[in-house]
N, C-alpha and C positions, 0 to 999 in steps of 0.2 A: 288388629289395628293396622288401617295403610302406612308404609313408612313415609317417612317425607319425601319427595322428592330432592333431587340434586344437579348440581349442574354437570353432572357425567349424565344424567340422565338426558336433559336436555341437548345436548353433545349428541348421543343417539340420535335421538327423535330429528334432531336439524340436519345430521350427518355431517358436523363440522367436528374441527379441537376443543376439549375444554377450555383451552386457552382463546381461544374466537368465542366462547358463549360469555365470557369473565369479560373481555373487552368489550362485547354487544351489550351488556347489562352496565356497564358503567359508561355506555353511548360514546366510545370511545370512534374517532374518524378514523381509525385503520381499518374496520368491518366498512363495508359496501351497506347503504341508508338499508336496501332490500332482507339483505341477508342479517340485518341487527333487528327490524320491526320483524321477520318470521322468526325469531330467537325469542325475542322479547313477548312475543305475542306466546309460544310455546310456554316462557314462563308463568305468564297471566293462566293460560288452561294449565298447569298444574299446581297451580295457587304457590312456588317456589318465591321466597322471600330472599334476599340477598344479607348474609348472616354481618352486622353492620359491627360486630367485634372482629371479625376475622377481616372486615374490609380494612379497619382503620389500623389492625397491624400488620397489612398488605404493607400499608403505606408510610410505616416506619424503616426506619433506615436499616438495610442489613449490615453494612461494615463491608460489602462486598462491590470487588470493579470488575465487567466483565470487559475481555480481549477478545476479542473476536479476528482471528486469523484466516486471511482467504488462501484457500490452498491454491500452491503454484506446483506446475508440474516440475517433479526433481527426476535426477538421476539414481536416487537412492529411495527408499519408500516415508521419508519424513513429508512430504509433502509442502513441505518449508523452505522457502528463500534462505540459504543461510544468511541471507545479509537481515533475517530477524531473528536470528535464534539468539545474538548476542542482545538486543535489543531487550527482546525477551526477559534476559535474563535480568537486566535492567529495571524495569518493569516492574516485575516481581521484587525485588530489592525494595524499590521506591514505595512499593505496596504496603511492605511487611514493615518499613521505617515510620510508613503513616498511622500503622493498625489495622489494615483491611486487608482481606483476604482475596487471591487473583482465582477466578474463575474465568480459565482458558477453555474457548471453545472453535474450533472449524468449522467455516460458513462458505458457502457458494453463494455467488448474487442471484440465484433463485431462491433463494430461501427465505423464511419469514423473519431473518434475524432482526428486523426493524421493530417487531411489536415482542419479541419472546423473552425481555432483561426486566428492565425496570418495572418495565407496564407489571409484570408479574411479580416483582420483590423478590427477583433473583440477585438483584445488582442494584446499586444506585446510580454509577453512571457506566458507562460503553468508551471502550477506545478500540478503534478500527485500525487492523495495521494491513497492507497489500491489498487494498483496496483502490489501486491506483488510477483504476479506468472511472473517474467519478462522473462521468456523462450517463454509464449505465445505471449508477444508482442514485441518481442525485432526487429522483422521485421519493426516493427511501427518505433520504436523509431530512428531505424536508418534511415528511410524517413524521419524524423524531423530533425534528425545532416544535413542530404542530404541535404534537401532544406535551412537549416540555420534557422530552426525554436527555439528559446530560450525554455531551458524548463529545469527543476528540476523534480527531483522523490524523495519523503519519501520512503527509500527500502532499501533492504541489499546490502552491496557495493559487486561489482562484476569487475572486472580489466578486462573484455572483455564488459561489455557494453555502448552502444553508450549515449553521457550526463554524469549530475552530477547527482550524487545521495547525498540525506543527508538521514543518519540514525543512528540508535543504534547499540551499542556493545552489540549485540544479544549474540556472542559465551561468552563475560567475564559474561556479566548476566547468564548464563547457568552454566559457572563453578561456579560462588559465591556462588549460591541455593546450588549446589552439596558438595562443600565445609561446607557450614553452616549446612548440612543435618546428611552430616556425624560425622561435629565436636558434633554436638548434640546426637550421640550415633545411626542415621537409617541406617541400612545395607541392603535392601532389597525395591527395585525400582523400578517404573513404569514411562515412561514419555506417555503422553497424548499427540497427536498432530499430525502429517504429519511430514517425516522427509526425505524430499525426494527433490529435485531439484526443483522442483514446487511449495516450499513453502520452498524458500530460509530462510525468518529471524526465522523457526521454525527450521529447518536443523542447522543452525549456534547454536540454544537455546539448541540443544540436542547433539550436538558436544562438546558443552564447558560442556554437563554438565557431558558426559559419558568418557572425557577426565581426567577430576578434579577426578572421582570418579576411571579410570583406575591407576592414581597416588597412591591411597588407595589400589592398588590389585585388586578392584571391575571391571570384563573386562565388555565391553560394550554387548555381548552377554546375559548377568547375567542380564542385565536394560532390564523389559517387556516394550514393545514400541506399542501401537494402535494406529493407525490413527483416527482423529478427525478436523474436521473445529472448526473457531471458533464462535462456538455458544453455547451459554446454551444445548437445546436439543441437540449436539452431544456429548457435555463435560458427560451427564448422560448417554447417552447411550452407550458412552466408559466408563464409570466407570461401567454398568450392564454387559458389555461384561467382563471386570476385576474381577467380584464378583464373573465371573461362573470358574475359573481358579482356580486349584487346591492351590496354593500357591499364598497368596496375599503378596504384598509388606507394606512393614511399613513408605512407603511416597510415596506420588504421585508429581508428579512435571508437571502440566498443561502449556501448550504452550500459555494460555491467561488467563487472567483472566474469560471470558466468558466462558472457558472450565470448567475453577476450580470452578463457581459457579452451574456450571452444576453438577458436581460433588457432591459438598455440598449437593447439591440437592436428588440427587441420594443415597448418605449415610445416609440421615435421615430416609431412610425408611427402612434401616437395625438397627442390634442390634450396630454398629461398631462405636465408639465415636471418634472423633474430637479436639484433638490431641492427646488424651489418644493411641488407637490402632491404629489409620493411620492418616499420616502427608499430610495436602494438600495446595500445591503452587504453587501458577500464578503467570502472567507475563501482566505488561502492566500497573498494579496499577488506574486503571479506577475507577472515586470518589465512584463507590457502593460497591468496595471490601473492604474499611473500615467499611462497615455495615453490611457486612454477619455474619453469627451465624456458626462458631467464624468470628473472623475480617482474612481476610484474607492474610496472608504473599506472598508479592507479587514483580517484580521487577518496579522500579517507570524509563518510560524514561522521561526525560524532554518537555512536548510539548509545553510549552511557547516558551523554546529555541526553539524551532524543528522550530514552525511557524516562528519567524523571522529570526533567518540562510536560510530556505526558502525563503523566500521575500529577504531578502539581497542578498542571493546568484545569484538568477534570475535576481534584478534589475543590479547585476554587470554583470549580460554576456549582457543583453538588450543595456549596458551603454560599453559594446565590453571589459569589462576589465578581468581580469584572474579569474579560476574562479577555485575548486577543489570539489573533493569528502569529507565530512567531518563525522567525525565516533561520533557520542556522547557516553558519558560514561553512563553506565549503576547503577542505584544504588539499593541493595536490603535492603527491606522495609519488616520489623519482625515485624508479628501482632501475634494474637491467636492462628491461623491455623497449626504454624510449632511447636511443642512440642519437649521436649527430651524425649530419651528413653532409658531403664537401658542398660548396653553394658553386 
């Protein structure tokens, strides 16, 4: 007796995922029109019937939220921002208080993460965390509104993208630094960082901050601005690219704390003291920027809060109830690192 066919078989035959042949049978718009009608048609020629118990407790809830973490490059092999590992833990917390279970996974924006959670009853909803560059995948995201996939992003809000987002008041932390820099007597400015559409919550850090400081007469032209990830080794190698410049500034204002420890890093091996000649401030307040040499002045976002308004926020659209974009406040945190200076 032939066996039945199966959808690993038609997987084969089409030379796609089983997970592409499960979303082509249930006419799902992530498959391309072509490559669902030669699936579908594959199924017709092996007379495969789509088994309508196993469908309908696809579509039962599992008690499960998947995280989806975009690796960033580190200096150690976590592959992890620390400024989410505390978050993280958050998360998880907020999970296990609700009854569900965290299914943590690492995703690259190549990758199929947009169709491979709910669609498959691996998860009921998606919360995205380091996904900051949302111009690269806002294609994505809006195939998950499309199919009705639940999902949350940690990101800078943005009034044209698809979903909620929870995040910080990137631009007010940007002006408070700028504000506190000047009221301290610095006239003369660098920001550290990317500040460009591609890297929305650093764009909004150097907006509020060149804004607050245009109030002062100081125009945004006057603020030297380098590009920078964030990571240690780029935070120094923009501060060595800053050193060769004819005119240095009397504070630097780093878009992370990983940039500003870069930084640190980078000034020790000149004569230039720390906060005596040049002032240096991050962003993100991550627990090792209290330990740097000096302690570093930093802005602190909440990630306790962040993780459970996440979890909260997802189990309310999961549970179909109303759901919003929420902005946290931003609070700055004066260590060592920011000095005054004679006016």
């Amino acid at each position: 007796m032939k066996e039945k066919a199966t959808s690993f078989d038609i997987a084969h035959m089409a030379g796609v995922s089983q997970s592409t042949v499960s979303r082509a049978l249930s006419n799902s718009p992530l498959v391309n029109k072509e490559t669902r009608e030669r699936i579908q048609q594959i199924a017709r020629e092996l007379n495969y019937k789509v088994d309508k118990n196993a469908s309908n407790l696809r579509k039962q809830k599992s008690n499960t939220i998947a995280l989806l973490l975009f690796e960033d490059p580190t200096s150690d092999d976590s592959m992890i921002n620390p400024f989410f590992l505390s978050m993280l833990g958050s998360i998880t917390r907020a999970c296990a208080n609700a009854g569900y279970d965290l299914l943590v996974s690492f995703q690259n924006l190549d990758d199929d993460w947009h169709a491979e959670f709910e669609d498959s009853n691996k998860a009921d909803g998606i919360i995205l965390l380091g996904y900051g560059d949302y111009v690269s995948y806002r294609t994505k995201l809006a195939q998950l509104e499309e199919q009705g996939t639940h999902f949350v992003r940690w990101g800078a809000h943005d009034a044209a993208h698809p979903g909620i987002s929870i995040g910080c008041d990137n631009f007010q932390g940007g002006y408070d630094i700028a504000e506190h820099l000047y009221q301290s007597g610095h006239r003369k400015f660098a920001f550290l960082g990317d500040a460009a559409s591609h890297a929305p919550e650093f764009l909004a850090r150097f907006t509020g901050f060149t804004i607050a400081l245009k109030n002062h007469q100081i125009a945004p032209s006057h603020v030297t601005q380098l590009d920078a990830i964030s990571t240690e080794d780029s935070g120094s190698e923009a501060m060595h690219r800053l050193l060769k410049q004819s005119e240095l500034p009397d504070a630097v204002f780093c878009a992370s704390d990983l940039i500003a420890i870069g930084v640190l890093r980078a000034l020790r091996k000149t004569s230039l003291r720390v906060p005596e000649d040049i002032a240096v401030v991050g962003y993100d307040n991550i627990p090792v920027s209290a330990f740097t040499t000096p302690a570093l002045t930093t802005v602190q976002q909440n990630t306790k809060k962040a993780g459970e308004i996440l979890v909260e926020t997802l189990l309310k659209a999961i549970n179909k109830e109303e759901v919003q974009d929420y902005l946290m406040p931003a609070e700055l945190i004066i260590r060592q690192s920011c000095g005054s200076q004679s006016k």
